[in-house]
Structures are given as C-alpha cells and as structure tokens.
N, C-alpha and C positions, 0 to 999 in steps of 0.2 A: 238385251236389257229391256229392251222395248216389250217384247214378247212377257217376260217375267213382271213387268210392272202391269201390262192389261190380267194376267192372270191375277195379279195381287189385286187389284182394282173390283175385278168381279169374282173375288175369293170372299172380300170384304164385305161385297153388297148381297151374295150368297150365302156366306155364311156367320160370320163373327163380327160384330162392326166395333170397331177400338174405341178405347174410352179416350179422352181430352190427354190424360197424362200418359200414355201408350205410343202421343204423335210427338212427343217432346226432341229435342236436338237428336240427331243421328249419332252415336257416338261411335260407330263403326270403325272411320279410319284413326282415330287416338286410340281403338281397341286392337287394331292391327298391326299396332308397332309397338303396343304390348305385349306381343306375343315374343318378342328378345328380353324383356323387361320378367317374364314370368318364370325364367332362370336363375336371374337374382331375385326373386323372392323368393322362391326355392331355397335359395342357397343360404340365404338369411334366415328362414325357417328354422332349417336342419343345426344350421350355428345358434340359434337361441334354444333348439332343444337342448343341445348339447349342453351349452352356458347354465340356461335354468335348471338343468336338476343337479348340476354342481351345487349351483345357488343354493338351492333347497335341502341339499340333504344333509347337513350339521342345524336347519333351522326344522323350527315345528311347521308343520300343513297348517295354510291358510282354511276357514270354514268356506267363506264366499258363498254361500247358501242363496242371501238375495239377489246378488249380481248373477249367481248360475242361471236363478229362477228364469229374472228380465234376459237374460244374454238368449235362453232355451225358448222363451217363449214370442220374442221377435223375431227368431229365422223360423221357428212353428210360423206363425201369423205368416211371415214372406214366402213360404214356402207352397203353406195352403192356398194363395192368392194366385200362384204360380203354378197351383195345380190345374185350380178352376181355370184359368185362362187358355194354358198349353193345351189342355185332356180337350177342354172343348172343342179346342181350334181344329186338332190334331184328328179328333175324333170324328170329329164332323167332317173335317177335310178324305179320312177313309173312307167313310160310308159314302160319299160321294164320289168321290175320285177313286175310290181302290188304293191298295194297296200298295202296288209299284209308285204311285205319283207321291204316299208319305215316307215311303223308304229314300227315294231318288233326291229329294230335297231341295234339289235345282230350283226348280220350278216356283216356288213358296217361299225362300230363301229371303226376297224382301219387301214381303207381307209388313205392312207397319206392327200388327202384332207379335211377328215373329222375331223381329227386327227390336223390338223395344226389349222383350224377355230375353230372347240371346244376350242381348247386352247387360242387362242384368245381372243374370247368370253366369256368364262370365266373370263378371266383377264378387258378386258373393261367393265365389270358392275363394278368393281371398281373405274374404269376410270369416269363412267357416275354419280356416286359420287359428282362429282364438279358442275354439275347442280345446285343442293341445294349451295352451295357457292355462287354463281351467285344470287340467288334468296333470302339470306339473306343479303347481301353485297348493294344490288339494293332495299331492304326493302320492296320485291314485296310480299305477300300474301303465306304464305307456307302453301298449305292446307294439309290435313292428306291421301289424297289417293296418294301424292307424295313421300311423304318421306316412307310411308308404302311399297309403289310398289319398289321402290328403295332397299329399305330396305332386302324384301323376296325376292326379285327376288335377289340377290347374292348369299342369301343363298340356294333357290332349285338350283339355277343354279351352283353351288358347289357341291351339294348334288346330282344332276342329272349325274355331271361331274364324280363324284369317285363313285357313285354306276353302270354308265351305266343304267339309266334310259329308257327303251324302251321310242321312241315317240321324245327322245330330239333333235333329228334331224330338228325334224318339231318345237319345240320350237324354237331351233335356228335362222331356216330357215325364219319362220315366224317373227320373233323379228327384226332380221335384216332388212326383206322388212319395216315393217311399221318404225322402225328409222331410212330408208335412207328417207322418205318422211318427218321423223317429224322435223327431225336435218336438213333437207334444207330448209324447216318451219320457222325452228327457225332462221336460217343465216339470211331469207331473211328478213323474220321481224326486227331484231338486227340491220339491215342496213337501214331499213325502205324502202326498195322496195315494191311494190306493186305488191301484189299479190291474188290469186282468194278467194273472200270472205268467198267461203265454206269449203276453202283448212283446217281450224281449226277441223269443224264438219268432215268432210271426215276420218281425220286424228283419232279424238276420233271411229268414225266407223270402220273404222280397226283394233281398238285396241280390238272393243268389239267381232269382228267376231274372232279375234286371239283367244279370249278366249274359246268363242265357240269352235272353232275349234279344241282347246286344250283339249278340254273335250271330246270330239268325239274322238280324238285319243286314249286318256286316257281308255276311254271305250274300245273300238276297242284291244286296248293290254289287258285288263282282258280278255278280253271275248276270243283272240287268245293264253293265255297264253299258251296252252297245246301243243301249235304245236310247231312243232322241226324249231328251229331258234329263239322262241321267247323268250323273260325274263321279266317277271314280278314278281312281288311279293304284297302282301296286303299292305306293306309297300309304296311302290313306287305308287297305284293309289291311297291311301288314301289320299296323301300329295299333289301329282299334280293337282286330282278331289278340295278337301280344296283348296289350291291357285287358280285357273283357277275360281273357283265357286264365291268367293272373288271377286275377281279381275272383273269377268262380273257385280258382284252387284255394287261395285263402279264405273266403268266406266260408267255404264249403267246411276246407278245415278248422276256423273256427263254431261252425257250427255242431262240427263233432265233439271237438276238447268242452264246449261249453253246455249245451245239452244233454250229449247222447253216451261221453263218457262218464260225467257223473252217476247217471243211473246205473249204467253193466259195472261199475265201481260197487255200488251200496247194492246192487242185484249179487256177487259174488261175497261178499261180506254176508249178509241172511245168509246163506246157503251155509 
C-alpha cells in the first residue's frame, strides 16, 4: 500500500494534479459491497423491461423529446468531462511509464484521480439504465444487444471495481471517450439538428475497436502477470476475454444488419 500511495503521490505531482472535487470522500468500500447489490439491479432492470412494454403496448408512445434532449445531453457533458480527465491521466501516465505500468493497474489503482472517476463510473452505469426507459416509453425497437450490454457491463464494471481488475483503467478510459461522442449523438439527434451522416457508423466503429482493444489489454495482463506490479488471476481474464469477445460479435453484427446490409439489399435491387 505504502509503495502504491508514494507512486500515486509522485504520479500527481508528475503528472495530473486533481482538482478540489476529485479529493472528495472515498466512496470505495460502499462501492465494494455494491458489487452483490449490482445483481438486484440487474434483476430489477430486466423485470421493468419486461413490465414496461406490457405497459406500453395497448397505450400510444410517449414524445419525451425535451427530457430525451436534457437526459442525452447531461451524460454527453459527464462523459466528456471524464474523457478529458481519464485520456490525460492515462495518456500521460503511457508515455511516461510505458505501456505495461497502464495495462497492469496495480500500481495507479489509488491515484486520487483514478480513485474519484472509477467511483463515478461505476455509479453512472446505473445511471445509463434510463436509456431503456426512453426507449420503451418512446415504443422504439429494444433490441437484445442493448439491454444485454447494459446489462453486463454494470456488472463486470462492479466486479472490475471490487476486485481491481488489471486493464480497467483502459476500460474506463475507453468507454468514456466513445459515450462522450455517442451521448452528443444522441442530444443532437433528440433535437433534430443535423448532423454528419456517418457520425451513427463511426460511432458503432468505435465501439468495435474498444473491444478489440479490450482484449489486447486483457492478453497483454496474462501474459505480464508474473511481473512485479502486475495482478491477474484466471479468474479476471476469463470474464473480461467472455465479455469483450461477446460484445465484438454483436457490435460487429450489428454493424453489418445496420450499415452494410442495407446497401448489398438496394445494390441487388438496381441490378
């Protein structure tokens, strides 16, 4: 501990120095006994999906257009905030440290920056919950790789949280950048502004290299576990390798149904 706090100390003064609201209470150990707590909300989730589109479907689709707006445009704002903080941290911490010392995580793990955003972050997957509310409420299409990703991702991101997941720096890190572009996606859609026709695809593309890239880390920590700073266990890459693996196959196949088959559709149609 001792070792991990002088590194956080001269992490700080090298590189990021935390702002006032950054050093606030530690909410760590209420967040680690959340992680039994993050199965009943799971499980309460998947029961109000089920209940809400009962609900819904003899009544007409709510508009909700302004509360979309505000609802899209506050995790935008959170997300971006959370980009700027992590990417710098994260980034600066590579180009100095290398690469092994941001995969391994140990070591950085109770950075007062790291430490305030994890906790965060943890907490707004809950938050991001109300997505699906939106999307039965509005009677729009709930497919199954939404509520699925919604779903796991609370719970590794819990399970990442209380066990110290090597690598979850870069889950964070990553997650964050691609939701401050998808959640200002969404605002500006909600509003009906006009915006870049590819900015949909772009966005599914990011999500698919996040995976990637999750799994490369995920590797990258087995294969360093031996070295001193690092923590892994069979347990933690069996679960991140499953979800990331997951996650690239549905993205990926949503990127094809939504994309790449409408086109070779109206490409065979001319002919």
């Amino acid at each position: 501990m001792a070792t991990s706090m002088n590194f956080s100390r001269g992490l700080n003064a090298e590189l990021v120095q935390p702002y006032d609201f950054e050093m606030l209470r530690d909410l760590r150990p209420f967040l680690e006994e959340y992680w039994v707590t993050s199965f009943l909300i799971v499980l309460i989730y998947l029961l109000l999906i089920f209940v809400g589109q009962n609900y819904m479907r003899p009544r007409k689709s709510f508009s909700l257009q302004g509360p979309l707006i505000l609802w899209s445009f506050c995790l935008a704002i959170f997300s971006i905030l959370g980009t700027v903080r992590t990417w710098k941290f994260m980034g600066t911490l590579l180009f100095t440290r290398g690469l092994q010392q941001t995969v391994c995580f140990a070591n950085y793990i109770d950075d007062t920056i790291v430490k305030f955003w994890s906790c965060i972050f943890v907490l707004s997957k809950v938050v991001e919950l109300g997505d699906t509310a939106f999307i039965i409420l509005r009677k729009r299409p709930l497919i199954f790789i939404h509520w699925y990703h919604h779903s796991t991702v609370l719970l590794f991101t819990s399970f990442g949280f209380k066990n110290r997941v090597p690598s979850g720096g870069w889950f964070m890190t990553m997650n964050f950048g691609v939701h401050s572009i998808m959640y200002t996606y969404y605002t500006l859609k909600a509003a009906k502004v006009k915006h870049p026709s590819m900015l949909p695809m772009a966005i599914t593309s990011l999500q698919i290299l996040q995976m990637v890239m999750g799994t490369i880390f995920g590797i990258l920590n087995y294969i360093w576990r031996q070295e001193k700073g690092c923590y892994a266990t069979t347990e933690h890459f069996f679960w991140s390798f499953m979800l990331y693996g997951t996650y690239f196959l549905l993205f990926a196949h949503f990127f094809h149904q939504a994309y790449l088959r409408p086109k070779s559709k109206a490409k065979s149609k001319s002919q």
